[in-house]
C-alpha positions in Angstrom: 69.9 221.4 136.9 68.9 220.7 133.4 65.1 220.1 132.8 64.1 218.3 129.8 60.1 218.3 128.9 59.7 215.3 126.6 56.1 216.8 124.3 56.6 214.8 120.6 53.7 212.5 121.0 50.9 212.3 118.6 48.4 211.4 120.6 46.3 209.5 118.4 43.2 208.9 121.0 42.8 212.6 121.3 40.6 212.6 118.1 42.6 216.2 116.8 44.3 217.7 114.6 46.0 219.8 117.4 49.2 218.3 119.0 48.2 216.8 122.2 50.3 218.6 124.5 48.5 221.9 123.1 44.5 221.0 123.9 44.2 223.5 127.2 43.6 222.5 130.8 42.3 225.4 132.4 42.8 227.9 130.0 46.3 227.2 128.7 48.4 224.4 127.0 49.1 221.4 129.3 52.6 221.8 127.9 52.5 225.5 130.0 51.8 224.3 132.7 54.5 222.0 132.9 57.1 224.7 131.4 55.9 227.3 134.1 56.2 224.4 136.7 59.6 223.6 135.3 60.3 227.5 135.5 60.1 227.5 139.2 62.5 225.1 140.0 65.3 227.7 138.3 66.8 225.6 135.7 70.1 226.2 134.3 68.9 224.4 130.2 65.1 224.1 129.8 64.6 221.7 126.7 60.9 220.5 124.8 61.6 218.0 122.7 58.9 218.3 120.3 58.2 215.9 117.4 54.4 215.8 115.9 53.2 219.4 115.6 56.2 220.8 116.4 55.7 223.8 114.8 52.9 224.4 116.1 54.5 223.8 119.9 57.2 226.2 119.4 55.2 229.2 118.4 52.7 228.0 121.3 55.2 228.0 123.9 58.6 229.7 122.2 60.3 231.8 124.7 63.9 233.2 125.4 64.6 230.1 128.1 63.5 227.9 126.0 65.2 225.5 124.0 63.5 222.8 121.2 65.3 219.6 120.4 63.4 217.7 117.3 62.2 214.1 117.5 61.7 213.3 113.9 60.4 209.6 114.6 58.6 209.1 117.9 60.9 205.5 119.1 60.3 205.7 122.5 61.1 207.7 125.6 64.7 207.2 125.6 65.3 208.3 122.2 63.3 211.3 122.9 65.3 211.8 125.5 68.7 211.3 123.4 67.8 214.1 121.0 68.1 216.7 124.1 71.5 215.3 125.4 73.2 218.0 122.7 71.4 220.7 124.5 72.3 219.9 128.0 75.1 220.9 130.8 76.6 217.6 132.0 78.4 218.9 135.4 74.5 218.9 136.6 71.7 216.5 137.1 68.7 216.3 133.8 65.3 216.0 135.6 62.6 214.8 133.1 59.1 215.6 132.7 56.2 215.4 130.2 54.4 218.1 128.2 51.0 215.7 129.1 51.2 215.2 132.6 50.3 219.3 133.8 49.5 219.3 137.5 53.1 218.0 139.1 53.7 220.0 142.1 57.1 222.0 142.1 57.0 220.9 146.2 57.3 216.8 144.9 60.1 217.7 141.9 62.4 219.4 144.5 61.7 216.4 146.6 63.0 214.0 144.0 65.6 215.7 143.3 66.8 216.0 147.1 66.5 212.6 147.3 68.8 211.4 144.4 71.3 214.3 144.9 73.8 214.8 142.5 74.9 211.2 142.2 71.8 209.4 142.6 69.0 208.3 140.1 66.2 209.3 141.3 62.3 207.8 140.1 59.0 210.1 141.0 57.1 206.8 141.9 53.3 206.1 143.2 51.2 203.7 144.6 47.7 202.5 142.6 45.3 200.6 144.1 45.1 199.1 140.3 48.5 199.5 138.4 47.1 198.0 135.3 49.0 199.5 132.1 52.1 201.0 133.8 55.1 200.1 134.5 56.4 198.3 137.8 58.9 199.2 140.5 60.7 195.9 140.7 63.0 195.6 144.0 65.0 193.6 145.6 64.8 191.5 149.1 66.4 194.9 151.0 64.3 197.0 149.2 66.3 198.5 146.8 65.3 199.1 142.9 66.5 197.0 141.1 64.6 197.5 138.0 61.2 199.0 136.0 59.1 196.5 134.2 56.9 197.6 131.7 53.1 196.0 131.7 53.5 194.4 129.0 56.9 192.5 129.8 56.0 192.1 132.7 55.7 188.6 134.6 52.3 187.6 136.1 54.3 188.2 139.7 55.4 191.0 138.9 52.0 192.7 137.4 50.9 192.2 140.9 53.3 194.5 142.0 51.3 198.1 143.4 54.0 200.7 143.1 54.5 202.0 139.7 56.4 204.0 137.4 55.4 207.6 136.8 58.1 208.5 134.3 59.5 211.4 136.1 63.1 210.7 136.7 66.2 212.9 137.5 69.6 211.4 136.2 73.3 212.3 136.3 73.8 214.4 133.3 77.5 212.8 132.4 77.0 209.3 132.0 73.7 209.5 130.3 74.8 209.6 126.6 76.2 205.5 127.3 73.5 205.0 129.1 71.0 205.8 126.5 73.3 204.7 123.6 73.4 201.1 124.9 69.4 201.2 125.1 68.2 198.2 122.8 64.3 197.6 121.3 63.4 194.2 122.1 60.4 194.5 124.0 56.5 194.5 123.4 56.7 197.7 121.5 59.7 197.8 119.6 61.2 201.0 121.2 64.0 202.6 123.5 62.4 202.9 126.8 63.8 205.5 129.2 62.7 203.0 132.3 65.4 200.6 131.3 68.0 202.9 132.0 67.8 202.3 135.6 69.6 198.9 135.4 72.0 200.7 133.5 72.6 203.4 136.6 72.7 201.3 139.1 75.3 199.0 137.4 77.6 202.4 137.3 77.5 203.1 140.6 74.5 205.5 140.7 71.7 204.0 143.5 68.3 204.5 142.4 66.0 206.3 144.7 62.2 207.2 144.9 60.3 209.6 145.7 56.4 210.1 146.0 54.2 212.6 145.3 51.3 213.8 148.2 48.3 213.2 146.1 48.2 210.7 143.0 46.4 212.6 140.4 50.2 214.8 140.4 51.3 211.6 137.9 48.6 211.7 135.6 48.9 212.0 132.6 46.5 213.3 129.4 45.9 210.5 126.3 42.5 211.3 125.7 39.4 214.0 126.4 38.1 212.1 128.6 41.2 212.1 130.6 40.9 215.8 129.9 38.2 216.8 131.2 39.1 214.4 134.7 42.0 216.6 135.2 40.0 220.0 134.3 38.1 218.8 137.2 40.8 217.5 139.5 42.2 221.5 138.9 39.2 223.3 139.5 38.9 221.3 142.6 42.0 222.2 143.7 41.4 226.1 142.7 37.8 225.7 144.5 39.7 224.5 147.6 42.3 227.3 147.8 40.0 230.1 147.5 37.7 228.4 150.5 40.3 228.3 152.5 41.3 232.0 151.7 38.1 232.9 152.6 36.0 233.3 149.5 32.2 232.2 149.5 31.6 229.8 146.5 27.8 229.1 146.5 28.8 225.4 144.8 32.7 224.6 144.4 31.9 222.3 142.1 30.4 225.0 139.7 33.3 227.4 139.5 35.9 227.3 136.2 39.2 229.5 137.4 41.0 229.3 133.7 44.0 231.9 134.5 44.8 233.7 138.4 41.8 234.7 140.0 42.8 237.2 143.2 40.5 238.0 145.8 40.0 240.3 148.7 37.9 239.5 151.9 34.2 238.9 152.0 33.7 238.3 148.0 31.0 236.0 147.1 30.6 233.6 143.7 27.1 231.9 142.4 27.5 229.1 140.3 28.6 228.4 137.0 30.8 231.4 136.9 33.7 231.7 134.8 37.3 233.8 135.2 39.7 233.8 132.8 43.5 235.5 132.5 43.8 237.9 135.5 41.4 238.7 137.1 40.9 240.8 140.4 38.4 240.4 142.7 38.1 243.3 145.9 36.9 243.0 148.9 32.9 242.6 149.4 32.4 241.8 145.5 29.4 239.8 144.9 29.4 237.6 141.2 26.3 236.4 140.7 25.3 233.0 138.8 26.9 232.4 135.2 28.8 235.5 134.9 32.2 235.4 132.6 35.0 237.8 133.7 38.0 238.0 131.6 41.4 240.1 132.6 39.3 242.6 134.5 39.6 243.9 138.0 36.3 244.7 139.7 36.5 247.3 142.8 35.2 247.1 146.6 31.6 246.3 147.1 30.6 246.0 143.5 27.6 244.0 142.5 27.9 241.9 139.5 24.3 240.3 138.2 23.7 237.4 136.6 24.8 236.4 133.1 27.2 239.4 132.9 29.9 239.3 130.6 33.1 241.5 131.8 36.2 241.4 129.4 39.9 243.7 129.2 37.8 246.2 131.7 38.0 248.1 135.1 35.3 248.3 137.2 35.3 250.7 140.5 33.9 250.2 144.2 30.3 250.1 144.6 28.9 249.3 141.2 26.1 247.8 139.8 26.5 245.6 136.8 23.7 243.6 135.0 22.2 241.2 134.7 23.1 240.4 131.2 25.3 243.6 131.0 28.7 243.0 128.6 31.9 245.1 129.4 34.0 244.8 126.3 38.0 245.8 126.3 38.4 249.6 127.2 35.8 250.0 129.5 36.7 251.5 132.6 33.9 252.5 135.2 34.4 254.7 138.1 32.5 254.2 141.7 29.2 253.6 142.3 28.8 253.0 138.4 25.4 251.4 136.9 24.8 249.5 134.1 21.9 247.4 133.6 20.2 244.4 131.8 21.1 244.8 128.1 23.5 247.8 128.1 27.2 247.4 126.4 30.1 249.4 127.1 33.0 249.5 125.3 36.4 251.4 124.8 34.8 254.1 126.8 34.9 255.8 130.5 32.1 256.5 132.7 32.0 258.6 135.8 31.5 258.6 139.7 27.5 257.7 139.9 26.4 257.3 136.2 23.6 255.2 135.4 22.6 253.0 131.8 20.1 250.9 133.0 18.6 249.2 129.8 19.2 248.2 126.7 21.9 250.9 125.5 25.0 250.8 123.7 28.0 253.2 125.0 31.0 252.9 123.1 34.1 255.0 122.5 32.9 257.4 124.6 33.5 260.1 127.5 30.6 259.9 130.5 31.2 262.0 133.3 29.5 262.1 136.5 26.1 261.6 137.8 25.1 261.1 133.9 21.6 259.2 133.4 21.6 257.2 130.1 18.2 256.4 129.3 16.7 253.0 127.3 17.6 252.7 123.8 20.2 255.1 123.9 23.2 254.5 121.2 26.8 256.5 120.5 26.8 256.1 116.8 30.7 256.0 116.6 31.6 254.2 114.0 30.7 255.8 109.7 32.0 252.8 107.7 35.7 253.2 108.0 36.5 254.7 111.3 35.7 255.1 114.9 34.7 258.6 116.4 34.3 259.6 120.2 31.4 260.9 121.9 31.9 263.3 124.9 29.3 263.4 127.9 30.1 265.8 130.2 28.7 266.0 134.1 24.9 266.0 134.9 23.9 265.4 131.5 20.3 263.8 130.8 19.8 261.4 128.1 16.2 260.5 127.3 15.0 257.3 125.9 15.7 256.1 122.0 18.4 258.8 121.9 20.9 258.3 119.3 24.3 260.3 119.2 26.6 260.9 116.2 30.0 261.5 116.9 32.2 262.7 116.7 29.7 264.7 119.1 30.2 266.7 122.8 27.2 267.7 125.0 28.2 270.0 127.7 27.7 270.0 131.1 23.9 269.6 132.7 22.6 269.5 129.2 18.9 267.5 128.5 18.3 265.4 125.9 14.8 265.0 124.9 13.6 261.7 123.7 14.0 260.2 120.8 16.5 262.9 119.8 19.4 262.4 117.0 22.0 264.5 118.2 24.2 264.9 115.9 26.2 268.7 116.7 27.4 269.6 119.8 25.3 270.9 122.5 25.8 273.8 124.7 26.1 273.3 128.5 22.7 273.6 130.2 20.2 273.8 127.3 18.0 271.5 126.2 18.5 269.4 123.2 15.4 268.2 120.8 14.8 267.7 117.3 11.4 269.2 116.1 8.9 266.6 115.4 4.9 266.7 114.2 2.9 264.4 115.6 -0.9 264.1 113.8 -4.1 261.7 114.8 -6.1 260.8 111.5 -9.2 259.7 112.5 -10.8 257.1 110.7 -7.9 255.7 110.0 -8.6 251.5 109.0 -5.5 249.1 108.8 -4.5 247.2 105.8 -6.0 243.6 105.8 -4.7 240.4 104.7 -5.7 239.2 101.4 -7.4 236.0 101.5 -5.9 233.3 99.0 
């Protein structure tokens, strides 16, 4: 089966710059999630016909199994259409979809094609309790289609019609070069529709058949933000839904954005207003609390994530503690039973079993190991202007408030940091680590006063 994704639309109610199959729906192009829908029904040819922004759409959603056909001047679906034919296998049926309609079910496509076989023309179709604006099934007395009527040619009897035209067809491959050659532009719009070709395949020999989809909002399509955002909702509906019924606690479904593949074990918990992007992994017991953002991360058994924590390209073990407002940035990989508190940022470094950074520290491109105690203020000074240096921590150590350490730097094993201490050379295992400081009390002492104007 050839699949050809028709995406050369401007989309001039969009209000952007950005080709309209390219604004994301969950996360990703709309045009993706069509071609990954597209991918699982195994296609032999995989064609986007691209058009405005095309450029643009090919380095978005290039790919080996992909290939582009160019629409220069947007005339209407069945030129778009034509400007794939070159591309395609004719011993097998051409199933068409659209780079602005994302949330088809692959379950409904194989059903449509099923239904029209290999000989058949086959029309995803639905029924709208107000068809105003799309096109009408028209049949005969025995039921049969006979045509597709578009709203605006359309007679008053026939706009009362329910069942409408969703675009999505699937056609012999062979005959569809006449077919689409023969197409004239005398209608309301002045273009080639793909709809009329019906009347067309059913003079050849070719019945037409329908098919429809389980739930409507599989047909609709994106031709403006505010369509947008109804479809981001109808998706995170769905996403809410499936993770319910896998057994994940969502304190509000309505309050949850899944903008990737979020994977989850038993007895994991999500507050509101929480947000997971790319791949994200979820173990068993994990509790997220409210407004949290977790990006490609996996988070291990039991772990505790606080509110407002921000967890990005990092690996999190059982049992932790994270937040609130803690930020994992890419590289950071905890082990078990791992704290880190309000404030604290971790990044491109590794902490051990049991360590703890409770407040207001920055760790970064560093080496904790075990049962290390961070304390408030604490900063790995790893970067001098051009390049980034590593700081080593080894087991037991203590680090004492307003602690700054210049690496590159190691302090051994069960070594203490005083506080307030610049360390700046390595430090033995098991000493302790202190810079000499005065401290003086001048009495009498009166603070400078504001000069009056």
């Amino acid at each position: 089966m050839n699949i050809v994704i028709l995406a050369a639309g401007m989309g001039k109610r969009m209000h952007s710059a950005l080709p309209k199959v390219l604004h994301p729906l969950a996360g990703k192009p709309l045009l993706s999630h069509v071609i990954d829908t597209a991918r699982t029904l195994s296609p032999t040819r995989l064609v986007v016909v691209v058009g405005h922004g095309g450029e643009a759409v090919r380095e978005a959603v290039g790919a080996p199994d992909v290939q582009f056909a160019l629409q220069a001047e947007q005339l209407g679906t069945g030129h778009a259409l034509a400007q794939a034919l070159p591309l395609l296998d004719t011993t097998v049926p051409t199933l068409v979809l659209y780079g602005d309609v994302p949330l088809t079910r692959a379950a409904t496509l194989r059903r449509l094609v099923d239904a029209a076989g290999r000989n058949g023309y086959g029309i995803l179709t639905v029924t709208l309790a107000d068809p105003t604006g799309y096109g009408r099934i028209v049949r005969d007395a025995a039921g049969e289609v006979v045509r597709i009527v578009e709203q605006k040619d359309a007679s008053e009897e026939e706009r009362g019609i329910a069942e409408i035209n969703t675009g999505i067809v699937v056609t012999p491959t062979a005959p569809l070069a006449g077919w689409l050659a023969a197409l004239k532009n005398d209608n309301a719009q002045g273009e080639y529709y793909l709809t009329d070709v019906v009347q067309a395949a059913i003079a050849s020999g070719h019945p037409a058949v329908t098919a429809q989809p389980a739930d409507e909002w599989e047909t609709l399509g994106v031709n403006s933000k505010q369509q947008l955002a109804e479809l981001e909702r109808v998706h995170q509906r769905n996403v809410a839904a499936a993770l319910l019924v896998a057994g994940v606690t969502l304190a509000d479904p309505a309050r949850i954005d899944v903008r990737g593949s979020l994977t989850c074990g038993r007895d994991v918990f999500i507050d509101v207003n929480c947000v997971f992007e790319g791949d994200v992994t979820l173990a068993d017991g994990v509790s997220v609390g409210p407004n949290c953002v977790i990006r490609s991360a996996s988070i291990g058994a039991g772990t505790r994530v606080d509110a407002y924590t921000h967890v990005e390209n990092a690996a999190v073990g059982a049992n932790a503690v994270l937040g609130p407002y803690a930020r994992l940035r890419p590289g950071a990989q905890l082990a078990d039973e791992v704290h880190v508190g309000n404030f604290v940022e971790v990044k491109n470094a590794n902490i051990g079993r049991g360590s703890k950074a409770n407040h207001l520290s920055y760790v970064g491109d560093a080496d904790v190991g075990a049962g290390v105690n961070i304390g408030a203020g604490t900063i790995t000074c790893n970067y001098d202007g051009a390049n980034k240096h590593r700081t080593v921590i080894e087991d037991n150590v203590f680090v004492g408030s307003g602690t700054q350490l210049v690496a590159p730097v190691r302090v051994g094993r069960g070594v203490t940091i005083a506080a307030g201490t610049t360390v700046w050379k390595d430090v033995p295992e098991g000493t302790l680590a202190l810079n000499e400081k005065t401290q003086f009390a001048k009495p009498g002492y009166v603070r400078p006063a504001k000069k009056k104007n």
